[in-house]
C-alpha positions, 0 to 999 in steps of 0.5 A, spaced: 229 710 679 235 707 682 239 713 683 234 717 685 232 713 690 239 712 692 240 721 692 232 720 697 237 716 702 242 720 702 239 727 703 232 726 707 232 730 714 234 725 719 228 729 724 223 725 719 227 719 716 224 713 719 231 709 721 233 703 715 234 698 720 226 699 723 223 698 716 223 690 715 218 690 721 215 695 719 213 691 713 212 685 716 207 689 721 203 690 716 204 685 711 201 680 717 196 685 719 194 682 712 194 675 713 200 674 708 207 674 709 214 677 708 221 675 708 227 680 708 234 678 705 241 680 703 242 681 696 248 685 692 247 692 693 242 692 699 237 688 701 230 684 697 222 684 701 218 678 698 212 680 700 206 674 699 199 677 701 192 672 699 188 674 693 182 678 695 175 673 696 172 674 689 
């Protein structure tokens, strides 16, 4: 999975590529949109989303 996400990167058309650095606020946009929470940090080999959304109302 890793490498074909990797092959994606490197072979996507750069008229329809959403820049990387635009993705972390991106997913925070909608993360809080629905009242949860994500962080983004450096990991070894890229970066690591934590993702934290409230549970659904039973």
């Amino acid at each position: 999975m890793i490498d074909e996400q990797r092959e994606h990167r490197l072979h996507r058309d750069p008229a329809t590529a959403i820049p990387e650095e635009a993705c972390p606020a991106i997913v925070r946009g909608i993360v809080e949109a629905h009242d949860g929470r994500a962080t983004v940090r450096n990991v070894p080999g890229g970066c690591r989303f934590e993702v934290v959304l409230p549970a659904a109302a039973s």
